[in-house]
N, CA, C and O of each residue as an XYZ file, in Angstrom:
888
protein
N       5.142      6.339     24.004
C       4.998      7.685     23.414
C       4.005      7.639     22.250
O       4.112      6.684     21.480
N       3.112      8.495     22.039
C       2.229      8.403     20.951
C       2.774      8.990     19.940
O       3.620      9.879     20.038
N       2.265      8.472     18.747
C       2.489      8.626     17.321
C       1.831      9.888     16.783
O       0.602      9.823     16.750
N       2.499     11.268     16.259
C       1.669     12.094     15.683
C       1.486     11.631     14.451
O       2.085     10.678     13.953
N       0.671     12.286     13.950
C       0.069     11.970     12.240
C      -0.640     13.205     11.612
O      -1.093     14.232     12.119
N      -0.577     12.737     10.301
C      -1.074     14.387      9.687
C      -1.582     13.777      8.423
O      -1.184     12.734      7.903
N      -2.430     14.504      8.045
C      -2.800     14.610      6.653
C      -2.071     15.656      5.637
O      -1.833     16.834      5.903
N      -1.799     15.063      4.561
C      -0.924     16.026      3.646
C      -1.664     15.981      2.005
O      -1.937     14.911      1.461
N      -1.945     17.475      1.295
C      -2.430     17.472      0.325
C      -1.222     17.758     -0.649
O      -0.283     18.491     -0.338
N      -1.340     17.108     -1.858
C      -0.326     17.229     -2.222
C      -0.804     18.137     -3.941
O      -1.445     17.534     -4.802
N      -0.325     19.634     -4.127
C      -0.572     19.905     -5.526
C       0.304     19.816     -6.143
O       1.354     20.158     -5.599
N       0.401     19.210     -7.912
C       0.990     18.910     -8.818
C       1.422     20.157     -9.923
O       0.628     20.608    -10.749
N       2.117     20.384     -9.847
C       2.355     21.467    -10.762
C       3.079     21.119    -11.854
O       3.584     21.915    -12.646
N       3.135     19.914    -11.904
C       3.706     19.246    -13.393
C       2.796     19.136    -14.393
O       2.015     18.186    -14.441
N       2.813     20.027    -15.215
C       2.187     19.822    -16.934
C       1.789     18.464    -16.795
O       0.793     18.002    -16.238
N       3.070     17.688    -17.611
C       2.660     16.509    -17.926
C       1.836     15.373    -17.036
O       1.462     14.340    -17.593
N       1.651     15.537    -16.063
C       0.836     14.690    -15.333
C      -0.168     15.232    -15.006
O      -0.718     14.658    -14.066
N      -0.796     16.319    -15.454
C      -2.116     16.854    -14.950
C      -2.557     16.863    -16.432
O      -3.786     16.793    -16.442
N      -1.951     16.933    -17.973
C      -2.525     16.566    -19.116
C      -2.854     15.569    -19.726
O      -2.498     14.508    -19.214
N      -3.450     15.515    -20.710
C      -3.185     14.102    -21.668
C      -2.010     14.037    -22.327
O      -1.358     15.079    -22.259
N      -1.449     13.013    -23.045
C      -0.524     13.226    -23.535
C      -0.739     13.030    -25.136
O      -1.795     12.430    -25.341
N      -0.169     13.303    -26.110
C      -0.204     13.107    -27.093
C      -0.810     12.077    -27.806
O      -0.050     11.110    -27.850
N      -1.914     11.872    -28.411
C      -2.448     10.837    -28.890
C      -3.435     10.256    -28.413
O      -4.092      9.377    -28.971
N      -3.676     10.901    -26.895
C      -4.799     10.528    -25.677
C      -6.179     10.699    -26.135
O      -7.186      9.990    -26.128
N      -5.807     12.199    -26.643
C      -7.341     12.623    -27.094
C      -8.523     11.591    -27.298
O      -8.255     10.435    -27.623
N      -9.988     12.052    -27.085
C     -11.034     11.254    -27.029
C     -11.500     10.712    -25.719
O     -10.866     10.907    -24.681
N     -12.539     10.074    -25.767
C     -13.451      9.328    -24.408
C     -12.246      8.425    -24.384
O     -11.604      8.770    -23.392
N     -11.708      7.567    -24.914
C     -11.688      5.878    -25.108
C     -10.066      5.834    -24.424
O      -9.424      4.914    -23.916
N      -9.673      7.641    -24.736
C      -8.412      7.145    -23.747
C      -8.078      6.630    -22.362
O      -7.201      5.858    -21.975
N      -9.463      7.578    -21.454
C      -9.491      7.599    -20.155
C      -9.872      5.523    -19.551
O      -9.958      5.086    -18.403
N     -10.000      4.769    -20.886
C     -10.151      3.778    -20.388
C      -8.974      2.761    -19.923
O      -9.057      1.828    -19.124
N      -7.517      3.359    -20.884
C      -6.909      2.607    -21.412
C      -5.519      3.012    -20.246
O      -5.212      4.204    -20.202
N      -4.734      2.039    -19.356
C      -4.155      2.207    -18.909
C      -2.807      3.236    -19.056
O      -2.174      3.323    -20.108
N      -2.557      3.809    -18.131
C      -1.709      4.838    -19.043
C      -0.198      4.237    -18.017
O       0.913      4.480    -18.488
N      -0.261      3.765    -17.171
C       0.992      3.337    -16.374
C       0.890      1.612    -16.333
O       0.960      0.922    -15.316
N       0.691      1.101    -17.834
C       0.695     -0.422    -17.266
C       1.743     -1.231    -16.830
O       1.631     -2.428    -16.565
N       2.955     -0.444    -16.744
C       4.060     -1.438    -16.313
C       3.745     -1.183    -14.686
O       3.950     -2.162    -13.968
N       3.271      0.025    -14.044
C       3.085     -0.148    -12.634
C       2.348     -1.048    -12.229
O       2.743     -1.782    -11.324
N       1.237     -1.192    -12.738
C      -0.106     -1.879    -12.718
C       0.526     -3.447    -12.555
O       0.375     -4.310    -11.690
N       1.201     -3.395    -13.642
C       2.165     -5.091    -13.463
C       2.582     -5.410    -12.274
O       2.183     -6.459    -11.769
N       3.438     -4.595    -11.614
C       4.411     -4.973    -10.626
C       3.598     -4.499     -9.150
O       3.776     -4.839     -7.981
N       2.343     -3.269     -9.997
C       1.868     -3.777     -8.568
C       0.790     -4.905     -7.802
O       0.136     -4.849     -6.761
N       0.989     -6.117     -9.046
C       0.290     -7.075     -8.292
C       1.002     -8.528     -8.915
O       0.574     -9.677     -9.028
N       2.222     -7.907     -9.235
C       2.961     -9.298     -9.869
C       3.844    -10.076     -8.383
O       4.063    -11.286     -8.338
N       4.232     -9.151     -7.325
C       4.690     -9.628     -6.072
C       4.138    -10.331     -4.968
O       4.685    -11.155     -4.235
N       2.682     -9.777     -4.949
C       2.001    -10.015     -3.967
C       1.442    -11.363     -4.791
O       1.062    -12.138     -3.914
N       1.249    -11.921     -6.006
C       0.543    -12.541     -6.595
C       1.666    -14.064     -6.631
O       1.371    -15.232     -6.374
N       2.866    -13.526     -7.013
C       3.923    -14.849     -6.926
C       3.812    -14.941     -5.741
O       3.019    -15.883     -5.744
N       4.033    -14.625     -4.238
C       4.092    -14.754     -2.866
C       2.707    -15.754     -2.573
O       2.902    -16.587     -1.688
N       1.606    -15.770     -3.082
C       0.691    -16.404     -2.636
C       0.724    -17.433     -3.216
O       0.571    -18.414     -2.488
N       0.924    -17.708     -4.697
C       1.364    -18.662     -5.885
C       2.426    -19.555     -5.297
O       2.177    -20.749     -5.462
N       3.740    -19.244     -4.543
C       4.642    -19.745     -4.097
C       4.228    -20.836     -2.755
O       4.580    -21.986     -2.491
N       3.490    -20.044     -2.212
C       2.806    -20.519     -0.038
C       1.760    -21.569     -0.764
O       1.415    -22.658     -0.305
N       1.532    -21.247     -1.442
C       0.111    -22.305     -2.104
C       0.914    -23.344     -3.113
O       0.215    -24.354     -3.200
N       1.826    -23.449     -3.717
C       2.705    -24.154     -4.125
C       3.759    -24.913     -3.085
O       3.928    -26.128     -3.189
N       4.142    -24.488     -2.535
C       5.170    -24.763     -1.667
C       4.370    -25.900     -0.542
O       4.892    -26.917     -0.083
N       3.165    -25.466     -0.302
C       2.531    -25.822      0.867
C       1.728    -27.131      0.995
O       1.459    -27.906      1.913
N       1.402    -27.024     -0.617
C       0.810    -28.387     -1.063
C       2.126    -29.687     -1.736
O       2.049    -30.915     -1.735
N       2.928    -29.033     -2.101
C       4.138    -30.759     -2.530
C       5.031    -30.246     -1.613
O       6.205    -30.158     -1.973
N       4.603    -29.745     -0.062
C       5.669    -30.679      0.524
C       7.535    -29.809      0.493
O       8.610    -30.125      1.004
N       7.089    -28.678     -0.364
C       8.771    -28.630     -0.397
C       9.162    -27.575      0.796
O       8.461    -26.735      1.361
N      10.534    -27.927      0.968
C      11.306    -27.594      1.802
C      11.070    -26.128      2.563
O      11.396    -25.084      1.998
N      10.496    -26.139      3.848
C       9.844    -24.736      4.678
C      10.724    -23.674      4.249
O      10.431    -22.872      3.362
N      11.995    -23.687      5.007
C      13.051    -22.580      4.811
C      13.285    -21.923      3.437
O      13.255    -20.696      3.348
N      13.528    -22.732      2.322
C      13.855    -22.201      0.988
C      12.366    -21.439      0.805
O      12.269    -20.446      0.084
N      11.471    -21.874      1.368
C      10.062    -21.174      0.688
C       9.716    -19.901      1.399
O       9.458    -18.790      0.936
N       9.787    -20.435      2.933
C       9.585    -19.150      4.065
C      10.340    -18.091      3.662
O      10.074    -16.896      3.797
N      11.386    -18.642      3.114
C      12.798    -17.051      2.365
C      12.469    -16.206      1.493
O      12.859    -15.039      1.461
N      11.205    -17.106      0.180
C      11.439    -16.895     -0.787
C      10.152    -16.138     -0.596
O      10.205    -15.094     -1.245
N       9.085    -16.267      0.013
C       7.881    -15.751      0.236
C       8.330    -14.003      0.762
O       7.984    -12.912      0.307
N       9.093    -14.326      1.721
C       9.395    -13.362      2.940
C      10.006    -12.059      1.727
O       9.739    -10.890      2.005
N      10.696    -12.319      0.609
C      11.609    -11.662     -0.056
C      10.074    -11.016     -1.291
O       9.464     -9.956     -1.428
N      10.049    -11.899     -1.704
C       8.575    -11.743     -2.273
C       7.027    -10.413     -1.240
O       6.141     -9.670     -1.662
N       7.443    -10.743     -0.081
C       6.425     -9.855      0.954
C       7.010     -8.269      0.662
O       6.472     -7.216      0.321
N       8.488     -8.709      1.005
C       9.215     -7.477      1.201
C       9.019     -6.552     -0.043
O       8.515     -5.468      0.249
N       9.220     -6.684     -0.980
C       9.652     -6.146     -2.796
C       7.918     -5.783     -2.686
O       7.608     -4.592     -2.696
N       6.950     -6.708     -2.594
C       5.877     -6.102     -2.635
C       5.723     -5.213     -1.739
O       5.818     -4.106     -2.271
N       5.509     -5.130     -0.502
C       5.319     -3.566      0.627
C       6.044     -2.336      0.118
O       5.439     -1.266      0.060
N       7.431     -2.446     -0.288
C       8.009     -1.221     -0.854
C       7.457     -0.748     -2.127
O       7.076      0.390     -2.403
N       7.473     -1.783     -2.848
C       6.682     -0.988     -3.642
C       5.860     -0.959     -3.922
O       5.868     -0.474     -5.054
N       4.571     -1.278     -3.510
C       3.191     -0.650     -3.383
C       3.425      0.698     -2.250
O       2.691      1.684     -2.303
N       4.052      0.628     -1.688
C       4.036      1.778     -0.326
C       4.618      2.962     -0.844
O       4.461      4.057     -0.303
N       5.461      2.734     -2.144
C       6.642      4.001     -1.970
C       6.351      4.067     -3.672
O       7.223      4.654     -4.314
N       5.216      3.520     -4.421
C       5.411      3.491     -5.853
C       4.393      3.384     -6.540
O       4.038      4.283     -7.303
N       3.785      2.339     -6.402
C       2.802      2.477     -7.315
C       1.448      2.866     -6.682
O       0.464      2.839     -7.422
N       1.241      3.355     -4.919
C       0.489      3.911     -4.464
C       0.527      5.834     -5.318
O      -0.438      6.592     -5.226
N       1.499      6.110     -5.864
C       1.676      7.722     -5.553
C       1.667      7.396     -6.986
O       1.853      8.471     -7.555
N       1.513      6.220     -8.085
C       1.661      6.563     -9.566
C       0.292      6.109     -9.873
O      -0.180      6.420    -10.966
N      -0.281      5.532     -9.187
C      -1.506      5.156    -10.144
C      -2.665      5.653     -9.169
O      -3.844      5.722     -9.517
N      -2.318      5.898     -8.251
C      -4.057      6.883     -7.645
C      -3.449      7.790     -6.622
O      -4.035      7.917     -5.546
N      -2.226      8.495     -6.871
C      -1.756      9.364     -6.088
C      -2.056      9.705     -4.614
O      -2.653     10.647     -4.093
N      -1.574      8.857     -4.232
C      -1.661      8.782     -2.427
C      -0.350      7.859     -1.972
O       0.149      6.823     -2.410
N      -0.162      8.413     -1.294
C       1.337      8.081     -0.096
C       1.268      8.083      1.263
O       0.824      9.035      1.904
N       1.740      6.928      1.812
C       2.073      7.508      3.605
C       3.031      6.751      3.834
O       3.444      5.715      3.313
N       3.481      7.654      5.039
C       5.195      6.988      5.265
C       5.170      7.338      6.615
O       4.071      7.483      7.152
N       6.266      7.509      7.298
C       6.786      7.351      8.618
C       8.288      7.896      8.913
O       9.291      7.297      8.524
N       8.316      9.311      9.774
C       9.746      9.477      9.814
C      10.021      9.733     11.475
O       8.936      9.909     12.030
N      11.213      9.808     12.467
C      11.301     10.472     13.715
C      11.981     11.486     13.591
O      12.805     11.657     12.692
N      11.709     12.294     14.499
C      11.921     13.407     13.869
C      12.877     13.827     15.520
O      12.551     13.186     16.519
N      13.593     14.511     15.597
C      14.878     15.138     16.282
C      14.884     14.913     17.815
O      15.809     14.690     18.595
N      13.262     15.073     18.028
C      13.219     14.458     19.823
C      12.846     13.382     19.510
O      11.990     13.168     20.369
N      12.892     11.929     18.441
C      13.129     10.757     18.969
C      11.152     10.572     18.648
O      10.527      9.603     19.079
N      10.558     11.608     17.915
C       8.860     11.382     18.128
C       8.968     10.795     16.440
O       9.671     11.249     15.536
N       7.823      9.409     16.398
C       7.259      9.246     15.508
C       6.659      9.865     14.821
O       5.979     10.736     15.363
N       6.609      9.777     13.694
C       4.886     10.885     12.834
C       4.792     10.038     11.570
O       5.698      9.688     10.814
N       3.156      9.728     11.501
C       3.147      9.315     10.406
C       2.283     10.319      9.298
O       1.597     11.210      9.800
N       2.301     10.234      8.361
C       2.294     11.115      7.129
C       1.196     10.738      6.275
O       1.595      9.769      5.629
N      -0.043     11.030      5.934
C      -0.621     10.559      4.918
C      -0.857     11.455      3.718
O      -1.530     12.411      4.102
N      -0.631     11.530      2.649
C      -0.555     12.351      1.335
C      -1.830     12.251      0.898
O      -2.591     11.773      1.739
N      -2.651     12.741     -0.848
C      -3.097     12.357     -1.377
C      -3.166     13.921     -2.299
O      -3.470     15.037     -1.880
N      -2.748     13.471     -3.724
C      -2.727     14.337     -4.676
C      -3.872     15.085     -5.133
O      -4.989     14.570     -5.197
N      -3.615     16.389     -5.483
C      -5.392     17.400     -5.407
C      -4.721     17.814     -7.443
O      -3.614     18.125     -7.883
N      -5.878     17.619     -8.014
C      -5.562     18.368     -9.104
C      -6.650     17.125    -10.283
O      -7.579     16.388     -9.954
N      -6.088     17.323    -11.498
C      -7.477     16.031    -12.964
C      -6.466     15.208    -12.640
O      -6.848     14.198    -13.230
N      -5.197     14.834    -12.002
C      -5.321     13.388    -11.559
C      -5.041     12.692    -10.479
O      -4.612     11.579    -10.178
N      -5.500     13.914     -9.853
C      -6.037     13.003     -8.418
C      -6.791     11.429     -8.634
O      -7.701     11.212     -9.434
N      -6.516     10.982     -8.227
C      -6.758      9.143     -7.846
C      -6.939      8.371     -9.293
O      -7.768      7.481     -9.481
N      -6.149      8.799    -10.141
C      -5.580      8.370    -11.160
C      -6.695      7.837    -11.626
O      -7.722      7.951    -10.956
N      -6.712      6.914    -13.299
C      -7.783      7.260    -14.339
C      -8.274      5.637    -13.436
O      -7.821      4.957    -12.515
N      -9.733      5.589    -14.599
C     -10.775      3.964    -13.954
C     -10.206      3.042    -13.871
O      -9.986      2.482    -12.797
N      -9.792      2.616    -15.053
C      -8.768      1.572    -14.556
C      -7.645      1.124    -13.699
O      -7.738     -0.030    -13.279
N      -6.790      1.688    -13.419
C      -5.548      1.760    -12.505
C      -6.168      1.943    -11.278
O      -5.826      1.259    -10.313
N      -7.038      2.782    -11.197
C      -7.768      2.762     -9.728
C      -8.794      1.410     -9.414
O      -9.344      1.265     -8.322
N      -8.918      0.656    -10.312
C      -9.403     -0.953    -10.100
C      -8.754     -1.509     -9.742
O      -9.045     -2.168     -8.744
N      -7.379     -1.611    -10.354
C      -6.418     -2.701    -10.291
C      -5.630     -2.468     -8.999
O      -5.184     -3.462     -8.425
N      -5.364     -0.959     -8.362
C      -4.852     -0.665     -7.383
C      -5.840     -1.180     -6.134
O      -5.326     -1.747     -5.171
N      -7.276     -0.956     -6.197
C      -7.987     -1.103     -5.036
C      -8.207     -2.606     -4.679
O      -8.165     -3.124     -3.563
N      -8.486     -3.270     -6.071
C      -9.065     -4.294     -5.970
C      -7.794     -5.586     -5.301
O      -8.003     -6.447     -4.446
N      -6.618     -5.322     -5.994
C      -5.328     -6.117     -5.604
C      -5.327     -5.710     -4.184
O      -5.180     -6.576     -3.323
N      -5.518     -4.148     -3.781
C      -4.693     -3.780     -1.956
C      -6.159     -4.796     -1.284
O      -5.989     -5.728     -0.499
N      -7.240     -4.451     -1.688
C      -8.444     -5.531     -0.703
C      -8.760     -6.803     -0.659
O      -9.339     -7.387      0.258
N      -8.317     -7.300     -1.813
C      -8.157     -9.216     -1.556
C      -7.223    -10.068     -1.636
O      -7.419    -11.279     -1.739
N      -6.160     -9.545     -1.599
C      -4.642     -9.958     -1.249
C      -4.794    -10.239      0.327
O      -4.806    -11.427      0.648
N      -4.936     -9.071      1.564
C      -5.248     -9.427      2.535
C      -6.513    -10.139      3.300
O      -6.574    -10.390      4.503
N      -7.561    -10.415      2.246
C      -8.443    -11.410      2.226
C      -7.956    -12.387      2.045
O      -7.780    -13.048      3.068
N      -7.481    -13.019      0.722
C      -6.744    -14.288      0.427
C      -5.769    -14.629      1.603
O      -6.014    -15.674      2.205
N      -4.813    -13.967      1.963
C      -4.055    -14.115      3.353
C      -4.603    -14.444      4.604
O      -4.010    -15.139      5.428
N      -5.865    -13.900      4.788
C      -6.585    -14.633      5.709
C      -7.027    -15.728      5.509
O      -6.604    -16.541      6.331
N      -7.996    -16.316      4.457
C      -8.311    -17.447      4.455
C      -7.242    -18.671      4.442
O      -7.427    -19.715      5.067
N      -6.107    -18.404      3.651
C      -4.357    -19.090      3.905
C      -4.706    -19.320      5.428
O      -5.163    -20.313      5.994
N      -4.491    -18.582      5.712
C      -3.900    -18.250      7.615
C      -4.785    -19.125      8.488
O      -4.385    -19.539      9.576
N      -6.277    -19.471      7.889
C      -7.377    -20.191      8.861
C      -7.023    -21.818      8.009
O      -7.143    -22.909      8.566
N      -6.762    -21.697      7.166
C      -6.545    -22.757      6.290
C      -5.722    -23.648      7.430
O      -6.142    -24.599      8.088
N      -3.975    -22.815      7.448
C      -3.129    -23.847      7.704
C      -3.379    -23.966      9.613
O      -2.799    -24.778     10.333
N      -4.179    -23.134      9.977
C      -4.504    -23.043     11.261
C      -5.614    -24.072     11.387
O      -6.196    -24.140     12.470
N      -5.817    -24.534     10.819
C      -7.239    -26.012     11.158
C      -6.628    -26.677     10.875
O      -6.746    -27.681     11.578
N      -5.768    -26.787     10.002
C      -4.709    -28.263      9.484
C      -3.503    -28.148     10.832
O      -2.849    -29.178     10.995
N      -3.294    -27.370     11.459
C      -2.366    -27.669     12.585
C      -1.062    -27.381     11.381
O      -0.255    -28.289     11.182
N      -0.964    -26.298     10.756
C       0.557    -26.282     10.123
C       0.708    -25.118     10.443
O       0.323    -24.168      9.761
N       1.473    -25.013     11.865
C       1.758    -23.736     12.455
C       3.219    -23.046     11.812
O       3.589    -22.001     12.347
N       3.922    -23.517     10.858
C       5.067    -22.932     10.430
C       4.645    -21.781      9.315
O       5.091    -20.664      9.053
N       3.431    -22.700      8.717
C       2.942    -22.018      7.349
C       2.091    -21.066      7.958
O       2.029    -20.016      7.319
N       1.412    -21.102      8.996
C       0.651    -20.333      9.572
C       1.312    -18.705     10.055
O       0.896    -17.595      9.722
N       2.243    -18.994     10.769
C       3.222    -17.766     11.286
C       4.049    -17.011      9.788
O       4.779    -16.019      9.783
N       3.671    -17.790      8.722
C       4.626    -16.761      7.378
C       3.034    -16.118      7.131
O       2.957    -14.889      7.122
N       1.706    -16.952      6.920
C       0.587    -15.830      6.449
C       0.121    -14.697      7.517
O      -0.638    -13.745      7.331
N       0.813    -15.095      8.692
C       0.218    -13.863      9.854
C       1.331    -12.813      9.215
O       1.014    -11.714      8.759
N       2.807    -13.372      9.259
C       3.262    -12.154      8.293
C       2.960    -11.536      6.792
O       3.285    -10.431      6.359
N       2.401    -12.355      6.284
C       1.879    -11.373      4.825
C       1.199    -10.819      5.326
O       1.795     -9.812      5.710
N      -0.155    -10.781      5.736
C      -1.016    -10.246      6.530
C      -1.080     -9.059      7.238
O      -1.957     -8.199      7.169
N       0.169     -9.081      8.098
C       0.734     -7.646      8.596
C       0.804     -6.983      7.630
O       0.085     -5.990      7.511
N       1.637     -7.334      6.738
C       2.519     -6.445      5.893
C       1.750     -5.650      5.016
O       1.900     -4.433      4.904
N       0.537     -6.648      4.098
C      -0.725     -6.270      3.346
C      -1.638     -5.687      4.271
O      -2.464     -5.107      3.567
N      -1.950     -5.521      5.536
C      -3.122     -4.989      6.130
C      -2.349     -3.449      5.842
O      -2.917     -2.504      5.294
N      -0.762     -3.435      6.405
C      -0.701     -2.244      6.431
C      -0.359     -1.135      5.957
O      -0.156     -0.045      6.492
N      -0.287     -1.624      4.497
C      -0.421     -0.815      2.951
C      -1.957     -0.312      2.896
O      -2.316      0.860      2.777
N      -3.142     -1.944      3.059
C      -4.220     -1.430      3.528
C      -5.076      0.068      4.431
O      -5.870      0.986      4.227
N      -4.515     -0.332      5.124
C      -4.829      0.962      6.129
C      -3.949      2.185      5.794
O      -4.708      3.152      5.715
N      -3.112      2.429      5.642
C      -2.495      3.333      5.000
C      -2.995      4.132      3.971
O      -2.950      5.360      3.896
N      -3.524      3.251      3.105
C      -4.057      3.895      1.899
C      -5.522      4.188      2.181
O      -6.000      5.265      1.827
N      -6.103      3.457      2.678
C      -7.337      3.825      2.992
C      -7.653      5.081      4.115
O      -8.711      5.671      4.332
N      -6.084      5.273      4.842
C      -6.304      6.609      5.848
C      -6.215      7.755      5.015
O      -6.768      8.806      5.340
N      -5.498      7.622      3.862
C      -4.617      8.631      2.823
C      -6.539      8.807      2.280
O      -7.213      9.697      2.799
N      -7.187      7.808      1.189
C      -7.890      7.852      0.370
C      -9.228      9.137      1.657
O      -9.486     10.341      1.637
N      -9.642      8.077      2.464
C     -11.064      9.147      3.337
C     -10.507     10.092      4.533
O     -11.204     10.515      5.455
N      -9.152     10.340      4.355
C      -8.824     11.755      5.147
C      -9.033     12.613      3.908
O      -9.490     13.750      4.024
N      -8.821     12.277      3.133
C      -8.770     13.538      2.088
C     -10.541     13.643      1.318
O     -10.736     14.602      0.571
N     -11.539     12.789      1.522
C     -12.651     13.126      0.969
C     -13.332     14.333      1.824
O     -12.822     14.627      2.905
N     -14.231     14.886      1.456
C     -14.986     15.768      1.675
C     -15.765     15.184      2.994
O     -16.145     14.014      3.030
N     -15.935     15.954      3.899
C     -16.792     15.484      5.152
C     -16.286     14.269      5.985
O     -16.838     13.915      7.027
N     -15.375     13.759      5.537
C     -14.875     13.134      6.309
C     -13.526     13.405      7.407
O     -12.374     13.432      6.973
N     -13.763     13.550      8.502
C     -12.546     14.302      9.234
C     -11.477     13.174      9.400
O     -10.355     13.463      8.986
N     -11.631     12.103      9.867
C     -10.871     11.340     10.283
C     -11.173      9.872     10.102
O     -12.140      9.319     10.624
N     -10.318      9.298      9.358
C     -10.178      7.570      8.917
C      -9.805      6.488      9.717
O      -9.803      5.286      9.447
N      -9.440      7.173     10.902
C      -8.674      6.052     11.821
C      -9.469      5.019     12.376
O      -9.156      3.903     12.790
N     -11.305      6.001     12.255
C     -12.639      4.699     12.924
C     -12.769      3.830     12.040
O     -13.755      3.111     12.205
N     -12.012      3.566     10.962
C     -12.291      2.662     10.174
C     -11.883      1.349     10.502
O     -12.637      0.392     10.326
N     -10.649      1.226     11.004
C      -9.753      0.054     11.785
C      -9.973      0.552     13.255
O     -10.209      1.708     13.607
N      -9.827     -0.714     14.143
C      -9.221     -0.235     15.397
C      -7.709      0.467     15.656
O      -6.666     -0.069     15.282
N      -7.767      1.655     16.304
C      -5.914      2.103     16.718
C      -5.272      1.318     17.064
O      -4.071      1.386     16.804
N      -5.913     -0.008     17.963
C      -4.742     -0.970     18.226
C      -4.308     -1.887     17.103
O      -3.185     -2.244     16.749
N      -5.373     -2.133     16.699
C      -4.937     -2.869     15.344
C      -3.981     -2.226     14.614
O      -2.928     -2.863     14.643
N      -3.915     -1.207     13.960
C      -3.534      0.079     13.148
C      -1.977      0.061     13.423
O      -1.048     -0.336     12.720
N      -2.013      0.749     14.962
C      -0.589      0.554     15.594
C       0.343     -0.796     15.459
O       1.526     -0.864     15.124
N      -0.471     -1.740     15.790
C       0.465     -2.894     15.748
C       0.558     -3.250     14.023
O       1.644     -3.777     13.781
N      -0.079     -3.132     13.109
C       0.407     -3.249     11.321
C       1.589     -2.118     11.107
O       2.627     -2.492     10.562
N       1.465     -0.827     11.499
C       2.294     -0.397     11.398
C       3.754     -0.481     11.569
O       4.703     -0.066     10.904
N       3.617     -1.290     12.903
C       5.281     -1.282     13.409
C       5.737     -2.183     13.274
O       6.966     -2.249     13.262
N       4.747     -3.566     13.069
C       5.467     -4.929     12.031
C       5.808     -4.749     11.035
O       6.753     -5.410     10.604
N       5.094     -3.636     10.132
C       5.663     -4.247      8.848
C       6.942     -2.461      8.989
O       7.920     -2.485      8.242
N       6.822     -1.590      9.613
C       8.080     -0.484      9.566
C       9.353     -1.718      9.930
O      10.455     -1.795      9.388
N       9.024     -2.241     10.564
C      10.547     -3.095     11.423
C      10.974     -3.013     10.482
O      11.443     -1.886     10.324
N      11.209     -4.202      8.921
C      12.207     -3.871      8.760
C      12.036     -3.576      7.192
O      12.477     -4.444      6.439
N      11.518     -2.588      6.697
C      11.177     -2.688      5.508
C      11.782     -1.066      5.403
O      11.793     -0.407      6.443
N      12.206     -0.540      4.320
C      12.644      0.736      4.142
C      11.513      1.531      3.674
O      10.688      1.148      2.845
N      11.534      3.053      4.464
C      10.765      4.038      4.137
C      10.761      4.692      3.110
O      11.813      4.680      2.473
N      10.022      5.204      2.763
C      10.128      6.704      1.389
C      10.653      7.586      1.816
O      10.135      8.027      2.842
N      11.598      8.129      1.432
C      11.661      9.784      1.619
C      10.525     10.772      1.481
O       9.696     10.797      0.571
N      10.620     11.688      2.655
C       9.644     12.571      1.923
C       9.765     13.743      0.876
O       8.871     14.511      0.521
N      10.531     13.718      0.636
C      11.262     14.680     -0.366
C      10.528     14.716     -1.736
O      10.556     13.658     -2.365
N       9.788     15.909     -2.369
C       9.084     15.862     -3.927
C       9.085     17.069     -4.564
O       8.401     18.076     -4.383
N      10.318     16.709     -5.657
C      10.330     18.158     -5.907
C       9.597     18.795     -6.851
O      10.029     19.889     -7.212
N       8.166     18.217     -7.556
C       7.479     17.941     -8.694
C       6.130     18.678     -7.607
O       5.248     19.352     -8.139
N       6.140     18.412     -5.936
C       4.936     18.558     -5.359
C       5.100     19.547     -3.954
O       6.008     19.425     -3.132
N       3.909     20.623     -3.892
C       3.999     21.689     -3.131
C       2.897     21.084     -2.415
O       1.771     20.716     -2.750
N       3.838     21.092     -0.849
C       2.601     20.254      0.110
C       2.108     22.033      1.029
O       2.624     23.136      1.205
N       0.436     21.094      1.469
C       0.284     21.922      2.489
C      -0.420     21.165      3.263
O      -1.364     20.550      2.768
N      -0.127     21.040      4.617
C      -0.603     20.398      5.724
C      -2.383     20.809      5.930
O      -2.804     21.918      5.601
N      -3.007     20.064      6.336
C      -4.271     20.332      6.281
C      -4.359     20.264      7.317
O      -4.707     21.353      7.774
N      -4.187     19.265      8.314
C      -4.396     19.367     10.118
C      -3.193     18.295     10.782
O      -2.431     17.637     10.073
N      -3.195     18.278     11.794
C      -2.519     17.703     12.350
C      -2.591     17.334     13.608
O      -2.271     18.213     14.408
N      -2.962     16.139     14.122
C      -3.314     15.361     15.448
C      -2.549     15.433     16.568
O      -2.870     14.805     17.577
C-alpha cells in the first residue's frame, strides 16, 4: 500500500516566539544562541554513540554491553532530534501516523513567521550535526567492513538508518517549503527514503501531532 504524505505550514501565533525577548535588543543578539540547552542535547547523543563504537571498537570491550549501549544512545538521539529539537531550533517537524483504514501518511511541517528556521547559529549546529553524523557513520560502516568486523558493521548500518532518516525528513520538511520548489523527494531515491523510514519508525516512538501554540494549513497533498 503506498504511503500518503503532505506538506504542512505551520503559523505561530505565540508572541513570545515570534519576538525578542527582553534584553535581546541589538545586532549582536541574533548571534547568540537563544535555545542552548537544545543545541546541547541535540548533538550530545549522537556524539557519545559514535565516541562509544569508536571506543568500544578499538580496546576490544565486550560487543553486547556496547551494541546496548550504542543502540540506547541511537534511540534518545532519533526522538529527540525528530520530535524536539528539529521544531525548537529551525522549526520543522515530520512524523508518521495511520489513520482509520489502516493507511500510512507521513507529515512534513515547517514554521512560517521571523522565526521560521530559527536564528544563525542554531541553524549551524542543527544542519551541520544532522549532515556529518550520517557521514561519520558511513565511513565507521566501510571501516569495520574492510576489517571483516561484521558485528560492528551491522550496529553502524543501524545508526545510519536511523540518522539518514531524521536526514531526509528534515530536508523534505526544509525544500518542500522553499519557494519554487514543489517537491523534495528527487533529492533521495523513494526506495531509499521508504526503507529509512520504516527502520528507524519500527521501533522508535512518534510525535503527536497535536499543537496547540500552531494553526496548520495543508498546502498539498500527494
Amino acid at each position: 500500500m503506498a504511503d500518503n504524505e503532505m506538506l504542512v505550514t505551520i503559523t505561530n501565533h505565540d508572541d513570545d516566539e515570534e519576538g525578542l525577548g527582553f534584553g535581546e535588543e541589538g545586532p549582536e543578539a541574533k548571534l547568540r544562541l537563544r535555545q542552548p540547552v537544545m543545541a546541547f542535547f541535540h548533538i550530545a547523543f549522537r556524539a557519545a554513540a559514535i565516541l562509544i563504537y569508536i571506543l568500544c571498537g578499538a580496546f576490544g570491550t565486550g560487543f553486547i554491553p556496547s551494541f546496548v549501549t550504542v543502540i540506547v544512545l541511537l534511540a534518545l538521539d532519533f526522538w529527540t532530534v525528530k520530535n524536539i529539537t528539529g521544531r525548537k531550533l529551525v522549526g520543522l517537524r515530520w512524523t508518521n501516523y495511520v489513520d482509520e483504514a489502516g493507511e500510512s501518511h507521513w507529515v512534513f511541517e515547517g514554521r512560517t513567521g521571523i522565526r521560521a528556521g530559527g536564528r544563525m547559529p542554531e541553524r549551524r549546529i542543527f544542519w551541520t550535526a544532522l549532515i556529518v553524523t550520517p557521514i561519520v557513520w558511513l565511513l565507521l560502516l566501510f571501516s569495520t567492513f574492510v576489517r571483516l568486523n561484521f558485528q560492528w558493521t551491522i550496529l553502524a548500518v543501524l545508526a545510519l538508518l536511523l540518522n539518514g532518516a531524521n536526514l531526509y525528513g528534515y530536508v523534505r520538511c526544509k525544500l518542500g517549503h522553499q519557494p519554487g520548489i514543489a517537491d523534495a523527494s528527487s533529492v533521495f531515491g523513494s526506495g531509499f527514503a521508504s526503507l529509512i523510514f520504516r527502520a528507524a519508525a519500527a521501533g522508535v516512538p512518534s510525535m503527536g501531532r497535536g499543537d496547540n501554540n500552531a494553526a496548520n494549513t495543508f498546502s498539498h497533498q500527494v
